[in-house]
C-alpha positions in Angstrom: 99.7 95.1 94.1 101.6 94.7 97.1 100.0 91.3 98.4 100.8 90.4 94.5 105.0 90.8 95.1 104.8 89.9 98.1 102.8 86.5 97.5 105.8 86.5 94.8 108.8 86.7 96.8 107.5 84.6 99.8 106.4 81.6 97.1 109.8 81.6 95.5 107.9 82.4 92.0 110.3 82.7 88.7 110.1 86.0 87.4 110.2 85.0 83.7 112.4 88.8 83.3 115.5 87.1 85.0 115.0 83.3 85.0 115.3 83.5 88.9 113.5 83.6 91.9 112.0 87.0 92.8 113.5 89.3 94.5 112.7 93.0 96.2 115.0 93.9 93.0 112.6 93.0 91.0 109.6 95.0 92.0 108.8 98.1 90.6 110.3 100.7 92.3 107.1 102.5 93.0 106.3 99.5 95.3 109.1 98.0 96.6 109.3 100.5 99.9 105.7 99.0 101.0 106.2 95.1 99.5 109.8 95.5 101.3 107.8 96.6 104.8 105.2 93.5 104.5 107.9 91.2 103.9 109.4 92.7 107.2 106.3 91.9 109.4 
């Protein structure tokens, strides 16, 4: 699930929640400690 958000975030995929970009914001809060890490490799 992480390479999923990531893969998100870092292709500028629209969440269809929010009508924007995603965003660390936007990941469930169970993952967004280790999607937050992988994006700060």
């Amino acid at each position: 699930m992480v390479n999923f958000y990531v893969s998100k975030i870092l292709n500028g995929d629209i969440n269809t929640s929010t009508d924007e970009a995603w965003k660390i914001e936007d990941v469930p809060s169970l993952w967004q400690k280790k999607v937050k890490e992988q994006l700060e490799k």
